[in-house]
N, C-alpha and C positions, 0 to 999 in steps of 0.2 A: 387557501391559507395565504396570507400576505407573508412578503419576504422581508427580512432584516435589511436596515442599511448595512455601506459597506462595511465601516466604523464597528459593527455589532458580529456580523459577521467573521470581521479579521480576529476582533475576539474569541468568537467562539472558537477558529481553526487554533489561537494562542493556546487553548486550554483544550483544545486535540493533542496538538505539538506535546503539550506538561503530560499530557495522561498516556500517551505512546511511552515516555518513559518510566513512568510506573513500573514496580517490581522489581526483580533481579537480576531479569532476564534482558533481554533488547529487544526492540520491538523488530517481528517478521512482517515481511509482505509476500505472502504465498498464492503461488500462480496456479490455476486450474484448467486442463482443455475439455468440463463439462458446461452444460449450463450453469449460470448462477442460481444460485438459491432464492426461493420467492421471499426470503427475508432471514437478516444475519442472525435471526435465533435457528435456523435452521445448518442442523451441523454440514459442513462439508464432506465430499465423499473421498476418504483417503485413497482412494483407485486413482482418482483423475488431479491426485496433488503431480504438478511435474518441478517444480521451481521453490527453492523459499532463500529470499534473502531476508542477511538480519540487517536493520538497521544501524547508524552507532547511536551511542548512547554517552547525553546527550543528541537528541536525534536535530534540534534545528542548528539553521547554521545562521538565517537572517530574517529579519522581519521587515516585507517592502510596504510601499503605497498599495499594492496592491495584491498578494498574494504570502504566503508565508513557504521558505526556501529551506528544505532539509539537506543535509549532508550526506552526501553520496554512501548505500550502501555495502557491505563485503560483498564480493566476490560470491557469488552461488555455484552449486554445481547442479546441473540438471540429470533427476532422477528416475525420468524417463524421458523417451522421447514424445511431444504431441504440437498442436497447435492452441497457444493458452489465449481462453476466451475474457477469465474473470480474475480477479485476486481479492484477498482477504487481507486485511489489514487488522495485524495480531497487537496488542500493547506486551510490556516486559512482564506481564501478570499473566497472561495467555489470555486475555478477554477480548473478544473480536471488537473492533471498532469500527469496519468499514467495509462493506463490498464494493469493489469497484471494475467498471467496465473495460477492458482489454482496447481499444482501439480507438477509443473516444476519450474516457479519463485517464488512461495511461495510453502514452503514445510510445511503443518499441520501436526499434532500428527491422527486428523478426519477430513475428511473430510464431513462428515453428521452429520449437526448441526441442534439440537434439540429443539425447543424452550421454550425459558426461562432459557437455559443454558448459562452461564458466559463463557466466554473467554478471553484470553488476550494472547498477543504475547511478550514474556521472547526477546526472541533475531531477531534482524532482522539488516539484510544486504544490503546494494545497492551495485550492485559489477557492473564493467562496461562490457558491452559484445563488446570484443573484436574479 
């Protein structure tokens, strides 16, 4: 499959950013210590949920040259203890929008989260993979 230019790409993340806020709700990023699922139709296993922050809403905060910058989310409390491999990126509708990789597409400070410990994510990036 050939890839988008940047220009098309930053795009597309622009109308990621719009559709995260969809609905009523705010958009979650919920943290899992299973494997990921072989594809985001495939539901997640409520056992291995440890983490879910909500976005705010409005979730972007800026649009650069080269990535697009959300605004840090609330505050989480972690509802078990594990080590989180994968997350889900939920819209304010609840429609999954995103699997994303633990250590590679999101970079943590820990990755073994303890429960009843607070978290929140200061800065976060959609950058396009080109």
């Amino acid at each position: 499959m050939s890839k988008p230019s940047l220009k098309t790409s930053l795009a597309m993340l622009r109308a990621t950013a719009n559709f995260l806020d969809q609905g009523s709700a705010n958009a979650t990023l919920i943290f899992y210590d299973d494997s990921k699922p072989v594809s985001i139709d495939v539901d997640a296993k409520s056992s291995a949920k440890v983490l879910v922050l909500d976005l705010q809403k409005p979730c972007t905060k800026a649009i650069h040259e080269n990535n697009i910058e959300l605004l840090p989310t609330s505050a989480g409390v972690a509802i078990k203890s594990g080590t989180v491999k994968w997350a889900r990126l939920i819209n304010g509708e609840g429609v999954a929008v995103a699997d994303i990789n633990v250590g590679t597409d999101i970079v943590l400070d820990n990755y073994d989260i303890v429960l009843g410990s607070s978290v929140k994510l200061d800065v976060i990036y959609l950058s396009p993979q080109l």
